[in-house]
C-alpha positions as a printed NumPy array, in Angstrom:
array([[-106.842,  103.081,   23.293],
       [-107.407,  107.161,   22.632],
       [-108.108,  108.153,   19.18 ],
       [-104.946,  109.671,   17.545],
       [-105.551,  113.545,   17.371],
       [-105.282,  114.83 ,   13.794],
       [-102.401,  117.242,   12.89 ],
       [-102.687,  120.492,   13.258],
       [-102.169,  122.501,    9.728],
       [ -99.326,  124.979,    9.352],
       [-100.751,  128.207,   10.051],
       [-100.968,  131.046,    7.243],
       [-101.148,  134.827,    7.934],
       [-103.088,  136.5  ,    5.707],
       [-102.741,  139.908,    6.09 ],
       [-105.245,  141.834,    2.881],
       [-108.446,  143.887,    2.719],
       [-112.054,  141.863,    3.767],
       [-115.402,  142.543,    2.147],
       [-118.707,  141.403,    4.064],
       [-120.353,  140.681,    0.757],
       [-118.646,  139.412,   -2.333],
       [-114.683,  137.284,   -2.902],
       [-111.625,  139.769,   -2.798],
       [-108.813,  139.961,   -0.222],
       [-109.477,  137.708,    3.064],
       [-112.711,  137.17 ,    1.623],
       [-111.361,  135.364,   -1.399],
       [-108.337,  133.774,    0.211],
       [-109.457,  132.311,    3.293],
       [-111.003,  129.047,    1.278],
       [-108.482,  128.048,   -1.173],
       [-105.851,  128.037,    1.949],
       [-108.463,  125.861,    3.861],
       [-109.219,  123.558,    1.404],
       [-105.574,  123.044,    0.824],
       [-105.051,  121.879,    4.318],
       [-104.268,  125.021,    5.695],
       [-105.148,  127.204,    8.663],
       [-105.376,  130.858,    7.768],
       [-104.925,  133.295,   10.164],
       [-107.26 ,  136.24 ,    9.355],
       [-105.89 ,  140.149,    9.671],
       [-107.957,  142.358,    7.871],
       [-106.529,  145.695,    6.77 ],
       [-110.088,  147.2  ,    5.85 ],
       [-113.706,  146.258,    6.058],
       [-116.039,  146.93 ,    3.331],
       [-119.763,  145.676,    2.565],
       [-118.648,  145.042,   -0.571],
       [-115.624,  145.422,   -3.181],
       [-115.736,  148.417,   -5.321],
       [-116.439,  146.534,   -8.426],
       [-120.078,  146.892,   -6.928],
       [-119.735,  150.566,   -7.211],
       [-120.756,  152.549,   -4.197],
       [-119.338,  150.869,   -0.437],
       [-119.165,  151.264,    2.883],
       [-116.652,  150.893,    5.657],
       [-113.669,  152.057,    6.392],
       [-109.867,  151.507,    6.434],
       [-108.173,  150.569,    9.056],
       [-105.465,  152.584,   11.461],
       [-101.859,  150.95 ,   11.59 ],
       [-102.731,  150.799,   15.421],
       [-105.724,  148.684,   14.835],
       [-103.338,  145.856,   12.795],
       [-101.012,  146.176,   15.59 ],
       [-103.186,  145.254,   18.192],
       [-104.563,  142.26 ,   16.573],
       [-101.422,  140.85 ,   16.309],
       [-100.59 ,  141.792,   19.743],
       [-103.176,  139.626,   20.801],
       [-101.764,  136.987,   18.079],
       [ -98.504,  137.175,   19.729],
       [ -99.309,  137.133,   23.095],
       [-101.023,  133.847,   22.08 ],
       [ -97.98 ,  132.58 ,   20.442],
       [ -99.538,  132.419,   16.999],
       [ -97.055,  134.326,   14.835],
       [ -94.378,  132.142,   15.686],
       [ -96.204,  129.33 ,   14.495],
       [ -96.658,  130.816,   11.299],
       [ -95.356,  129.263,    8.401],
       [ -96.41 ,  132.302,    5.574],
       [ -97.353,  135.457,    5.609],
       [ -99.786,  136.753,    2.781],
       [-100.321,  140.244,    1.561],
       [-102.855,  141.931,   -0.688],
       [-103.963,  145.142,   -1.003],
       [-102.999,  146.986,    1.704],
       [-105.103,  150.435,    2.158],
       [-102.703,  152.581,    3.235],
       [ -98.906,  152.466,    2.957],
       [ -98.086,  152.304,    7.027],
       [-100.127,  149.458,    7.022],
       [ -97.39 ,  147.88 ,    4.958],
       [ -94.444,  148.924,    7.23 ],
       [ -96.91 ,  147.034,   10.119],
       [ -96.971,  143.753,    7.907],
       [ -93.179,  144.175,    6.892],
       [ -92.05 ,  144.345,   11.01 ],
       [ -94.055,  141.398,   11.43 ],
       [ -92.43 ,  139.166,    8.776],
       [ -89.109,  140.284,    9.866],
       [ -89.925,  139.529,   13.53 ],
       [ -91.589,  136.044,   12.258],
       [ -88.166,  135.587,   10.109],
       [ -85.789,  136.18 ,   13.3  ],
       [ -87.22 ,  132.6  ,   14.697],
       [ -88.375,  130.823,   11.384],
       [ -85.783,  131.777,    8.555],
       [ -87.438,  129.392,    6.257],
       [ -90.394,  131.714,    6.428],
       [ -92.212,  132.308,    3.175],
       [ -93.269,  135.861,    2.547],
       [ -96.185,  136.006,   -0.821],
       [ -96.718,  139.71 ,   -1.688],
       [ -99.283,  140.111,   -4.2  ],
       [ -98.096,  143.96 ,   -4.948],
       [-102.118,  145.275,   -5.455],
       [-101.403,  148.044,   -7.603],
       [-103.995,  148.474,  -10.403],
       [-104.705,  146.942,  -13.667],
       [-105.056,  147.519,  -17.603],
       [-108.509,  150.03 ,  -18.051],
       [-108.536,  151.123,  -14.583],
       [-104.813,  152.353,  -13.93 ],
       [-103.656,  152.785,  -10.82 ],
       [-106.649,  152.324,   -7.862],
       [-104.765,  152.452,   -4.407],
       [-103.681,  155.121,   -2.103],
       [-100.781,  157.586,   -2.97 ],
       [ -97.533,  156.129,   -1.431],
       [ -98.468,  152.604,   -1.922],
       [ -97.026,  151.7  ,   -5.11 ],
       [ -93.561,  153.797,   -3.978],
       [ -93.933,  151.44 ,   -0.846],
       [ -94.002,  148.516,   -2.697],
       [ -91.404,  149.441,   -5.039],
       [ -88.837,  151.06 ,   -2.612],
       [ -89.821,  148.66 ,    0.511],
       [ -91.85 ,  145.559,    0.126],
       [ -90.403,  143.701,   -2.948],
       [ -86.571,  143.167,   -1.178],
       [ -88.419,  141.341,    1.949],
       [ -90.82 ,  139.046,   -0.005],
       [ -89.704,  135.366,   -1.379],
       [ -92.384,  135.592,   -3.651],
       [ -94.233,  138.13 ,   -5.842],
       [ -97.421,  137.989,   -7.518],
       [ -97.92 ,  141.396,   -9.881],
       [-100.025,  141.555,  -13.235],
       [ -98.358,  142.946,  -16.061],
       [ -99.63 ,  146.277,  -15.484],
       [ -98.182,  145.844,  -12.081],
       [ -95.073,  144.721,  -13.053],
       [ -94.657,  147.622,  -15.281],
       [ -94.964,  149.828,  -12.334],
       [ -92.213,  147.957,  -10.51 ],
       [ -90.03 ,  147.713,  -13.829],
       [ -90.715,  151.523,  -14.603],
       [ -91.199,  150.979,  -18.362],
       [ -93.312,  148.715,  -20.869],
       [ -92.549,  144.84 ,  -21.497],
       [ -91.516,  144.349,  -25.061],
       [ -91.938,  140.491,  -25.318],
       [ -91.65 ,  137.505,  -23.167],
       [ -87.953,  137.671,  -23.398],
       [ -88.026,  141.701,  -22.341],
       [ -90.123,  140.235,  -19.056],
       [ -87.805,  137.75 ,  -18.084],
       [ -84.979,  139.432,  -17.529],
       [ -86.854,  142.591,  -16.497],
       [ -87.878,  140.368,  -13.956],
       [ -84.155,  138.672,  -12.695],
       [ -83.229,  142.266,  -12.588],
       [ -85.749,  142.581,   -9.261],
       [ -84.742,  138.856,   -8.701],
       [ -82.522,  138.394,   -4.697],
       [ -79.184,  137.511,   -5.075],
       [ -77.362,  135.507,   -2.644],
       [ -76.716,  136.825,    0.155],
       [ -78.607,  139.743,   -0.889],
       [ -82.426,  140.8  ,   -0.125],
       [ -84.974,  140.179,   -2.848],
       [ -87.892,  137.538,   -4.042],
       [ -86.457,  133.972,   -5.463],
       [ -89.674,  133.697,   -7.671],
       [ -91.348,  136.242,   -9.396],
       [ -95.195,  135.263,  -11.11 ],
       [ -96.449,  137.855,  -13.507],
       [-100.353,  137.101,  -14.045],
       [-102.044,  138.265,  -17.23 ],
       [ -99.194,  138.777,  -19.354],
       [-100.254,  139.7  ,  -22.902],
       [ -96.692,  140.617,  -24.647],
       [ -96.963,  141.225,  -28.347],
       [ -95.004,  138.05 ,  -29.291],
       [ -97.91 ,  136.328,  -27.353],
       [-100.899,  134.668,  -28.943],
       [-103.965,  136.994,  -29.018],
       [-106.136,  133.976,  -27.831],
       [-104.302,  132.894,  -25.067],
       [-103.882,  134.704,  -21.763],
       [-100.36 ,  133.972,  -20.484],
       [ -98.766,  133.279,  -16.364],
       [ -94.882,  133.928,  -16.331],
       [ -92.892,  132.495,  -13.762],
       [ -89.163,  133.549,  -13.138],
       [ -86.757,  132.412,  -10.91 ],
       [ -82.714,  133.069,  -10.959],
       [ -81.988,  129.808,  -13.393],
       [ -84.915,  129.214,  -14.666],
       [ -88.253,  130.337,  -16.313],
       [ -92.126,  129.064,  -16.814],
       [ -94.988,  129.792,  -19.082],
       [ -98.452,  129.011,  -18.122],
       [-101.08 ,  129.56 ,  -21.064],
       [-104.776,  128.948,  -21.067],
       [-107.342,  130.593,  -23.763],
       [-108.221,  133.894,  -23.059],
       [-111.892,  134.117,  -22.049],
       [-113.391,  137.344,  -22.85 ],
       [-115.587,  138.048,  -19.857],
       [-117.307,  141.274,  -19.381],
       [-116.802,  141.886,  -16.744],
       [-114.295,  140.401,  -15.058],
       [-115.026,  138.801,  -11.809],
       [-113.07 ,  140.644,   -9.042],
       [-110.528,  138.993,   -6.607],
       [-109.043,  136.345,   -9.128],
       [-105.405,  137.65 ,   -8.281],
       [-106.481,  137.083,   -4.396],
       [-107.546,  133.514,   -4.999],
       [-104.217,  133.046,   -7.345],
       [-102.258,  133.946,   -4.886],
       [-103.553,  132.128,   -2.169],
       [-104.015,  128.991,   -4.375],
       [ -99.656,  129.39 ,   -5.543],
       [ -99.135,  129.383,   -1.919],
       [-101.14 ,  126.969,   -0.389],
       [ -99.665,  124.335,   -3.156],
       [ -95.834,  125.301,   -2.457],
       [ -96.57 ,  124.986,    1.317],
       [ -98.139,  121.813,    0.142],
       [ -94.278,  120.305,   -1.299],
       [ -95.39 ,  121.199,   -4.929],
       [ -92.233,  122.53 ,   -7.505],
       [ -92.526,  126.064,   -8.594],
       [ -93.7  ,  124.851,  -11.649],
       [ -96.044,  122.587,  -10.697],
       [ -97.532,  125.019,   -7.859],
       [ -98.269,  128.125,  -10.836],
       [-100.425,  125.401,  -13.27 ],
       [-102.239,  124.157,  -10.419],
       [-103.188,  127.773,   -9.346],
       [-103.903,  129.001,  -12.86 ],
       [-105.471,  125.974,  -13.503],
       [-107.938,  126.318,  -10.485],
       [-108.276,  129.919,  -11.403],
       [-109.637,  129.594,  -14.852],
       [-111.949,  126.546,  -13.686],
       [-113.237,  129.129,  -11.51 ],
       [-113.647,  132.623,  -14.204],
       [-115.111,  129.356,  -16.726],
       [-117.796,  128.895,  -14.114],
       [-118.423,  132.704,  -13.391],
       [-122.346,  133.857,  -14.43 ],
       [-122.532,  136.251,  -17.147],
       [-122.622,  139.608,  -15.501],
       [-121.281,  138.2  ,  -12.069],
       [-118.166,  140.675,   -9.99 ],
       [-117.029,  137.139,   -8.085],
       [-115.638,  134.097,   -8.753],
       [-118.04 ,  131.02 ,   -7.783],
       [-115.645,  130.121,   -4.71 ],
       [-118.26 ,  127.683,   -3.067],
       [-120.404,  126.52 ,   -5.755],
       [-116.795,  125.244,   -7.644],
       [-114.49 ,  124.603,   -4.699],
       [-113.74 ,  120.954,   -6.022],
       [-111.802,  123.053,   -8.991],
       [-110.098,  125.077,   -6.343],
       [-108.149,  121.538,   -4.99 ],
       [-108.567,  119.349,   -8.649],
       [-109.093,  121.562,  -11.352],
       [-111.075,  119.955,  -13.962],
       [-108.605,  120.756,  -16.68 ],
       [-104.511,  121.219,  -16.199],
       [-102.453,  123.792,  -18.135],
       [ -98.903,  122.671,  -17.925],
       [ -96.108,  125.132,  -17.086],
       [ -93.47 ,  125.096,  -20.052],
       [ -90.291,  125.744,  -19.413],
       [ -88.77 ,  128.44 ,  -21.54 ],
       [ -85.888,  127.799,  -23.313]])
């Protein structure tokens, strides 16, 4: 009697920066989504030796007609309408984003149940903004109405919002305001990482997750690592969507990623720019410790 041929796992296109040396972007993503049980499908929007929390690199960023042929040669293969998600980091250059956006809309015109993840890569608290001009009005004006889900820090949230978040209160319905209606284009969930709201402990470092009826909090202590390993947004990301492919509740699906991701920056080496991806993947799939997500009243 033949052996029964195992599964194959929902495919995942991961469309984000790649560094030959080091965890951000592809680089960072690719494992989580494997060790989750699924298959990524790898479209790198630049190539670098190494991320810029390094300091100097080299490589280059690539042309919009460089992303299109690669998934030419997807399509002609029949990949992309296999895909289940799409996945989007920082994207280089703002035409590379209209390239990912015509690709989820043609994915969308076969699979409506398609999930979109854009982690908005923006810039962060102490470093500002660090992409290309045009980007952030891109993701503001463009890429926010065709995503189910977004993944911004505060700081990048703030961008999106155009003004400061009072309190947790202030964020949540800052955030329903950007929030699809029925009917209407927009995310259904909205995760803002690193949120640090002056009604917030100063000793905990704090995950908000909005959707239209409800509303999470994720807390874990606030570990004061200098500095901070690059990519961790990457692997959150990657982790939040690999468990809700995975059947998980919203809720459930943003403590198991923050979980994993702290398991991870807890393990980091004093002085290290990445997250120990390999040397700690059993926290990336069980995290040793579980921060619950609260509902908000």
């Amino acid at each position: 009697m033949p052996a029964t041929l195992p599964a194959q796992p929902p495919l995942v296109l991961s469309i984000q920066s790649h560094v030959a040396y080091g965890h951000v972007g592809n680089a960072a993503a690719t494992l989580p989504l494997q060790l989750l049980g699924l298959q990524p499908v790898v479209v790198n929007t630049v190539q670098f030796s190494n991320h810029t929390g390094y300091g100097e690199f080299k490589g280059q960023v690539f042309p919009p007609e460089h992303i299109h042929d690669v998934l030419d040669g997807l399509r002609a293969r029949g990949v992309l309408e296999r895909c289940v998600a799409v996945l989007s980091g920082y994207l280089g250059d703002a035409a590379i984003g209209e390239v990912i956006l015509g690709v989820v809309q043609e994915i969308r015109r076969q699979r409506s149940d398609l999930h979109y993840l854009c982690d908005p890569v923006m810039g962060d608290v102490g470093r500002g903004i660090f992409v290309r001009p045009g980007i952030p009005d891109f993701l503001r004006r463009r890429a926010i109405e065709q995503a189910s889900l977004i993944t911004p820090n505060q700081y990048e949230f703030e961008l999106l919002h155009g003004q400061p978040l009072a309190d947790t209160a202030d964020a949540v319905s800052a955030a329903r305001l950007l929030l699809g209606r029925p009917g209407q284009p927009g995310p259904a969930t909205i995760v803002i990482t690193s949120l640090r709201t002056p009604d917030l402990p100063a000793d905990v470092l704090s995950t908000l997750v909005v959707e239209s009826q409800d509303a999470w909090l994720v807390q874990t202590p606030y570990l004061d690592l200098q500095p901070l390993p690059n990519g961790m947004g990457d692997v959150f990301s990657a982790v939040l969507l690999g468990q809700l492919l995975n059947g998980q509740s919203t809720p459930a699906a943003a403590s198991h990623a923050v979980s994993a991701l702290y398991a991870l920056v807890a393990r980091t080496g004093a002085g290290s720019r990445d997250l120990p991806l390999i040397a700690a993947r059993e926290q990336i799939v069980r995290p040793g410790e579980l921060f619950e997500a609260q509902r908000l009243s």
